[in-house]
C-alpha positions as CSV (number, residue, x, y, z in Angstrom):
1,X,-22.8,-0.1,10.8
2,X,-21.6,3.7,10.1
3,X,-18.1,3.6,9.7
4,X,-15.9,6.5,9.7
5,X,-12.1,6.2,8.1
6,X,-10.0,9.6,8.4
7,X,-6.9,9.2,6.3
8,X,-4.5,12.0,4.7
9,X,-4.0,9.6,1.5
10,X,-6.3,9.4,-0.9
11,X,-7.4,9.7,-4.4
12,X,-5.6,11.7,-6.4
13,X,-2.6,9.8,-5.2
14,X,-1.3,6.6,-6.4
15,X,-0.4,4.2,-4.2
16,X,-1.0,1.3,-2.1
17,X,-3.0,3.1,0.9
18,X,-4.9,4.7,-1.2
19,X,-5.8,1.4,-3.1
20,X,-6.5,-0.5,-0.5
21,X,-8.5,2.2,1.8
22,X,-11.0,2.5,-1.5
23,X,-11.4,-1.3,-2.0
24,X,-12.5,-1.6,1.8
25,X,-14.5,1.1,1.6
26,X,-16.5,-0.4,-1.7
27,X,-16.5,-4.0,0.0
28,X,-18.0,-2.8,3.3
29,X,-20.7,-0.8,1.0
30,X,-21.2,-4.1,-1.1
31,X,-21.5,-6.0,2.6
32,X,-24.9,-2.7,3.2
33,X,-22.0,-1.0,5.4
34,X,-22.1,2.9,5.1
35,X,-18.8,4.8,5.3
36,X,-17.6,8.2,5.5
37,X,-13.9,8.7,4.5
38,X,-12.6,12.2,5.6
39,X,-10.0,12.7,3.5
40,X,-7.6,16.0,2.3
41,X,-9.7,16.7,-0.8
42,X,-12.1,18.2,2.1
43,X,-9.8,20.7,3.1
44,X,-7.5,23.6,2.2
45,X,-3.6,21.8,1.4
46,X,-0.5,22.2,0.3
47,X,2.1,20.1,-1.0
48,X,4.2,17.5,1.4
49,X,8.1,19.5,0.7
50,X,9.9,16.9,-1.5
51,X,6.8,14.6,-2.7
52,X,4.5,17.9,-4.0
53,X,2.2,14.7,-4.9
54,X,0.8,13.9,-1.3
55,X,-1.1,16.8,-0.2
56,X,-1.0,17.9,3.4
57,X,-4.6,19.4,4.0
58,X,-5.0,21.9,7.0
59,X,-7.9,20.1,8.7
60,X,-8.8,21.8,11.8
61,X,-10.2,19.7,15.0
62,X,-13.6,21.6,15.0
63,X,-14.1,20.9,11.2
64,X,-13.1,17.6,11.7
65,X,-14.9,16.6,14.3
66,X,-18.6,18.1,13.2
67,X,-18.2,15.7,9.7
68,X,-17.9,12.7,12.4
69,X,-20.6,14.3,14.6
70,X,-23.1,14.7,12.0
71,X,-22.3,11.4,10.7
72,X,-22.5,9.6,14.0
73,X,-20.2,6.8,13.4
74,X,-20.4,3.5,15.0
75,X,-17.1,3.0,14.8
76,X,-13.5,5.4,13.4
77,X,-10.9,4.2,11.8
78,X,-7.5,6.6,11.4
79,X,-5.6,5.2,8.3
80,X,-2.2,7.3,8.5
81,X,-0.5,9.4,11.0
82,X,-0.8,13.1,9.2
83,X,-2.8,16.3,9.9
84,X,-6.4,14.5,9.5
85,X,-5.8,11.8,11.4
86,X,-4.3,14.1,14.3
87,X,-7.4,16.3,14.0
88,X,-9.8,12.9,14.2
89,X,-7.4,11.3,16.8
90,X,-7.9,14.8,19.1
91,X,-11.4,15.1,18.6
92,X,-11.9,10.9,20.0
93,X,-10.1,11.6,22.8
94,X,-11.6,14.4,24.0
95,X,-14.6,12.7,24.0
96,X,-12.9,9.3,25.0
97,X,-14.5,7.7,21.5
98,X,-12.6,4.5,21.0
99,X,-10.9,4.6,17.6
100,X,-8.8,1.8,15.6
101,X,-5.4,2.8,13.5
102,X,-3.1,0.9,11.0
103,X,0.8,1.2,10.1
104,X,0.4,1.3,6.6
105,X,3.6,2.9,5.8
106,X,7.4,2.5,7.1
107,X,7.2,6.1,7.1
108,X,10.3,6.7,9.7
109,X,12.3,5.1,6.8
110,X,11.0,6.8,4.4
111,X,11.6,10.2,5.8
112,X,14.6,8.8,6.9
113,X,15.4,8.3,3.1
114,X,14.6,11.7,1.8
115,X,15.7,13.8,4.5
116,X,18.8,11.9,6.2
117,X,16.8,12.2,10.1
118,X,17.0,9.4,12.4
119,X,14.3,7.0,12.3
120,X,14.1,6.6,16.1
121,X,13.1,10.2,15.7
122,X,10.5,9.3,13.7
123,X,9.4,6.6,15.7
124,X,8.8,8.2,18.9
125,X,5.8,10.2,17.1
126,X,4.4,7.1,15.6
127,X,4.3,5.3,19.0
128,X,2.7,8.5,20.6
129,X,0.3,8.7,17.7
130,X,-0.9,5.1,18.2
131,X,-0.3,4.7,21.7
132,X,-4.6,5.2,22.6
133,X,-5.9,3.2,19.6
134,X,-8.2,0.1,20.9
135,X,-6.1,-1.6,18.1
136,X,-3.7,-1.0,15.7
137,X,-3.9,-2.9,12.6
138,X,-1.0,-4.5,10.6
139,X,-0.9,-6.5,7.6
140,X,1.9,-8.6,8.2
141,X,3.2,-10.8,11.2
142,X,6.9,-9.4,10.5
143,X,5.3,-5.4,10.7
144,X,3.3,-7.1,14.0
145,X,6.7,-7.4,15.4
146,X,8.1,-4.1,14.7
147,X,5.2,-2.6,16.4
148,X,5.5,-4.6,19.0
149,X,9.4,-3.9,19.5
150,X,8.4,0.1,19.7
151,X,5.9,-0.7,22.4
152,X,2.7,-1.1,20.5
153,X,1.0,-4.0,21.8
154,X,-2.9,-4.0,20.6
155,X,-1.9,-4.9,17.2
156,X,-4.7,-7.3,14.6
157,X,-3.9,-8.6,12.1
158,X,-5.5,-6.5,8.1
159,X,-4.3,-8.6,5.0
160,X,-4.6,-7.3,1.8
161,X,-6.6,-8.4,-1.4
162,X,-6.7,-8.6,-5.4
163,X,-9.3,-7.2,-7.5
164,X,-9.7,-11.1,-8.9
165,X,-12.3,-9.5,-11.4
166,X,-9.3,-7.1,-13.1
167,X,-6.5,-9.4,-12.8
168,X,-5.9,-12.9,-13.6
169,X,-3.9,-15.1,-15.5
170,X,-6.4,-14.8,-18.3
171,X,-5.6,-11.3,-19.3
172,X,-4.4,-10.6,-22.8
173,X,-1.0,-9.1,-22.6
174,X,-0.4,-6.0,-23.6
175,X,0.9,-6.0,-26.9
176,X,3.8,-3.1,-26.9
177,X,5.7,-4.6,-23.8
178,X,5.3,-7.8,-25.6
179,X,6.5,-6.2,-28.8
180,X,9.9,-5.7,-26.6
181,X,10.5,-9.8,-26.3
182,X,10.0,-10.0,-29.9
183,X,12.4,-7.1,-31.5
184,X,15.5,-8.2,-29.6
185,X,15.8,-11.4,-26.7
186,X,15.6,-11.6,-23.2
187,X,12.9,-11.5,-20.7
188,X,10.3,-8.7,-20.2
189,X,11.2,-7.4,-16.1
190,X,8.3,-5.5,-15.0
191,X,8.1,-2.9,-11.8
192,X,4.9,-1.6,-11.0
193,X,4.4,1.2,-8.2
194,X,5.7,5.1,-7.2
195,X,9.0,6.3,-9.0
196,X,10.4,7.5,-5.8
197,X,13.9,6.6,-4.2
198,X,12.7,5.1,-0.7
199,X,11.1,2.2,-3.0
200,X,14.9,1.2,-4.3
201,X,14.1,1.2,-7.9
202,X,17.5,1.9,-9.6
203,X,18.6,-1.6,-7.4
204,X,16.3,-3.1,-10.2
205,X,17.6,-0.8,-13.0
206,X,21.4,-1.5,-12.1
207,X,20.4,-5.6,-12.1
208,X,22.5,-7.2,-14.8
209,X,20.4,-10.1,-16.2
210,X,19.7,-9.8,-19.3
211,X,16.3,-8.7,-21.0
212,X,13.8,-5.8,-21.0
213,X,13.5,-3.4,-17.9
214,X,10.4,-2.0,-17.7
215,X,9.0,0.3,-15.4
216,X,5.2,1.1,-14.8
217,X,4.2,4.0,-12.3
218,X,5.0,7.8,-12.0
219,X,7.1,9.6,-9.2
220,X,9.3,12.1,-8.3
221,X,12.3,10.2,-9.3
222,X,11.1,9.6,-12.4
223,X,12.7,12.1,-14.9
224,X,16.0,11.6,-12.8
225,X,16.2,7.5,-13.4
226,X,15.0,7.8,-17.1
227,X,17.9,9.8,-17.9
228,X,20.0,7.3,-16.3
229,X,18.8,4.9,-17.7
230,X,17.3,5.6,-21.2
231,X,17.8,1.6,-22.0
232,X,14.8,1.2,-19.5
233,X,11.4,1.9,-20.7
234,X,9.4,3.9,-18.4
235,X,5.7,3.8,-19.0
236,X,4.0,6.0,-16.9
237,X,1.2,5.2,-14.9
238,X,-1.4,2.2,-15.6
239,X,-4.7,1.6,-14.5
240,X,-7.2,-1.0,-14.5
241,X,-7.6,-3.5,-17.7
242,X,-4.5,-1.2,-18.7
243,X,-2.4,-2.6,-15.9
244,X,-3.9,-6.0,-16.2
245,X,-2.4,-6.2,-19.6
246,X,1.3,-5.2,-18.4
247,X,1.3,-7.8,-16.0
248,X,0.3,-10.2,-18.3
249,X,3.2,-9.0,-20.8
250,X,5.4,-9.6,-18.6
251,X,7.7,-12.7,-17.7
252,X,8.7,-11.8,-13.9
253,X,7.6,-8.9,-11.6
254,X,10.8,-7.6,-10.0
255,X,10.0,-5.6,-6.7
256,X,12.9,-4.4,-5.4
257,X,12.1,-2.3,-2.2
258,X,13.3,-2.4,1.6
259,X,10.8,-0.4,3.3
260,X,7.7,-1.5,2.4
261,X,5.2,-3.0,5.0
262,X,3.0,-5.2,2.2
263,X,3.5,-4.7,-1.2
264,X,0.0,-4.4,-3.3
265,X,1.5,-5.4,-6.2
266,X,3.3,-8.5,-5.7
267,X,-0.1,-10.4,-5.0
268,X,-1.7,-8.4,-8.2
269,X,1.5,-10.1,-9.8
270,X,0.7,-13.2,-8.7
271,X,-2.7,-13.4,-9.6
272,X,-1.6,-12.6,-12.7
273,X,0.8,-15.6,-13.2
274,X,3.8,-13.6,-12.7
275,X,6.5,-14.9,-10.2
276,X,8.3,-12.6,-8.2
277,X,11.9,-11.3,-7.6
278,X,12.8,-9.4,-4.2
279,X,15.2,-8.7,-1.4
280,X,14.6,-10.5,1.8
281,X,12.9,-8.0,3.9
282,X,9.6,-6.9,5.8
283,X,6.7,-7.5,2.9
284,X,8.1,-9.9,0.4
285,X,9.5,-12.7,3.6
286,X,5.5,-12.2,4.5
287,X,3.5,-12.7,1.3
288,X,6.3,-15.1,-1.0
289,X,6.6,-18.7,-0.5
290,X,8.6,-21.4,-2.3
291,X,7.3,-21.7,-5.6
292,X,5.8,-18.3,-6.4
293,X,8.6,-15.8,-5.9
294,X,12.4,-15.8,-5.1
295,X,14.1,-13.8,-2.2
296,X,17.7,-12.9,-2.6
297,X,20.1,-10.5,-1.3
298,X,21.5,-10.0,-5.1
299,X,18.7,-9.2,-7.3
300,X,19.9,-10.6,-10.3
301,X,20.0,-13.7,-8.7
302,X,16.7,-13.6,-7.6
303,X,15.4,-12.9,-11.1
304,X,16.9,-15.5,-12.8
305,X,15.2,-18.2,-10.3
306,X,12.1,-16.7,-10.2
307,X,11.9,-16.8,-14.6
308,X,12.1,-20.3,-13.7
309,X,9.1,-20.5,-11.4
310,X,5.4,-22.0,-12.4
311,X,2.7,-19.7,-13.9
312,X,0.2,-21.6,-12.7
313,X,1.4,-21.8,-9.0
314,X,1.7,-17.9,-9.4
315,X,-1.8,-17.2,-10.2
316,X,-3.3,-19.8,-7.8
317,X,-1.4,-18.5,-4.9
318,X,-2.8,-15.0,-5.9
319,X,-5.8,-15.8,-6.2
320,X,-6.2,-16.5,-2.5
321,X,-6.2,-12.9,-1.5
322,X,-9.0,-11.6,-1.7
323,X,-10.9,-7.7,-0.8
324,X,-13.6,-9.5,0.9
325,X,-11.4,-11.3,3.1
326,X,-9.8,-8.4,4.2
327,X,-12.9,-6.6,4.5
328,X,-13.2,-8.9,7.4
329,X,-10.8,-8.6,9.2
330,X,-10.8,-4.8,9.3
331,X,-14.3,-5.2,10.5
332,X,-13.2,-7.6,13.3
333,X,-10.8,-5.1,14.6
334,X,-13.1,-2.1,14.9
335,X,-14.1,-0.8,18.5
336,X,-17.8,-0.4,17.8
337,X,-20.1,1.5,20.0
338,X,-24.2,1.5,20.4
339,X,-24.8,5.2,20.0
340,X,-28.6,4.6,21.0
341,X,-27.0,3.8,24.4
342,X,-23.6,6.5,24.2
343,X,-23.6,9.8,23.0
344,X,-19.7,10.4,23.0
345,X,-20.4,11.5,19.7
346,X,-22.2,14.2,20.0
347,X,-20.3,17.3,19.2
């Protein structure tokens, strides 16, 4: 099958899209699948106003549309609500192309975050952006239901996976964060993900139990919290066998956001043997369960039960997401058309 994806995040950024659109993409390609991703790298862009690291690309409907023509897609995917998408999104319905489209992002909370607007504001252009998708795919039952309260109906279910190959209990930890537990006592607390203030970080950094805060990723609030903060050790970004080794250091994974819709990391976490410590909320009441991570509505509390929490339970649990799996289901949610028999996508 040819398989289009039009999304406005992708590599360079860091972040959980981004992660999970490429390793789709290379499982459909492992599966003999061949996918075109139209992404902002294509196209002239600028940088979003207060997050200069997402680039808004001025994609044009005509341009847009004669990459999916000349591809001739079986099926279109739109990943995320911004100017590529809109240009794809155009260009199916004008020629009444059944596409699919996922919430990947609580992005009325997130501008709501950063700029002080409503959500509801927000959320009447989401709705109207995936009002005429065959189906809109969520990745947890809890982001099912806020769909569904904003009047989006068509929704499938798209879980999320860990690259089982990269991270697993087996990992050698890295030996600087570990270097931390030895110089002075008290458990290593790792966060992984964007420095940026919709993902609630300094929550995490004002937690009082005791031990070694450390922070992996890169952001725009970065420089700000590290002043704030200089007892915290902020790492910068990791990748790969790199990031492996952190998780591995590490005695509990501490993820402190409220407006996630998944949470990537948790499961690469718990694959890792590392139990996790959250709030209550949309991605953490989805993925946790009794045994592998604590849910509290004081942080602190929810760290010091989760340092008590199996290893071994951790990484079986995690292991049980898996990039094939989801793979799957994003296939089984496509709107697939015979273009031997329909020519919608001609240009």
């Amino acid at each position: 099958m040819r398989i289009a994806i039009a999304t406005d995040a992708w590599s360079p950024q860091v972040n959980g899209v981004v992660r999970t659109l490429q390793s789709v993409r290379a499982e459909l390609e492992r599966q003999g699948h061949e996918v075109l991703v139209v992404s902002p790298d294509l196209f002239y862009s600028m940088p979003c106003p207060t997050y200069p690291e997402i680039r808004l690309a001025f994609a044009r409907t005509a341009a847009v549309g004669k990459m999916l023509a000349d591809f001739r897609p079986n099926a279109i995917h739109l990943a995320t609500e911004g100017p590529v998408c809109l240009a794809a999104r155009r260009w199916c319905l004008a020629r009444n192309f059944p596409f699919t489209t996922a919430y990947h992002t609580q992005f009325p909370d997130y501008v709501s975050a950063r700029t002080g607007i409503d959500p509801g504001w927000i959320w009447r252009y989401i709705t109207w952006f995936h009002w005429p998708a065959q189906a809109v795919l969520a990745s947890t039952p809890s982001i099912a239901e806020t769909l569904r309260a904003h009047g989006l109906t068509r929704i499938r279910h798209w879980g999320r996976g860990v690259d089982l190959g990269t991270f697993g209990a087996d990992v050698a930890p890295d030996p600087a964060i570990r270097a931390l537990a030895a110089a002075a006592p008290g458990p290593v607390q790792l966060y992984v993900g964007r420095v940026a203030i919709e993902k609630n970080i300094e929550a995490f950094l004002e937690s009082t139990h005791p031990g070694h805060k450390v922070i992996v990723g890169d952001g725009p609030a970065r420089l700000t919290l590290q002043a704030k903060y200089p007892e915290a050790h902020f790492l910068g970004p990791k990748f790969g066998a790199d990031l492996a080794a952190a998780y591995a250091a590490a005695d509990v994974f501490v993820f402190p956001s409220k407006t996630d819709t998944f949470g990537l990391v948790m499961i690469e976490a718990l694959a890792s043997g590392l139990p996790v410590a959250a709030y209550p909320v949309t991605g953490p009441i989805d993925v946790l369960k009794p045994g592998v991570g604590v849910m509290a509505d004081d942080l602190t509390v929810a760290i010091a039960a989760a340092l008590t929490l199996d290893r071994g339970a951790c990484a079986a649990y995690g292991r049980g997401f898996t990039w094939e799996a989801s793979a799957r289901q994003f296939l089984d949610a496509l709107a697939p058309v015979d273009l031997r028999q329909d020519e919608r996508a001609a240009a």
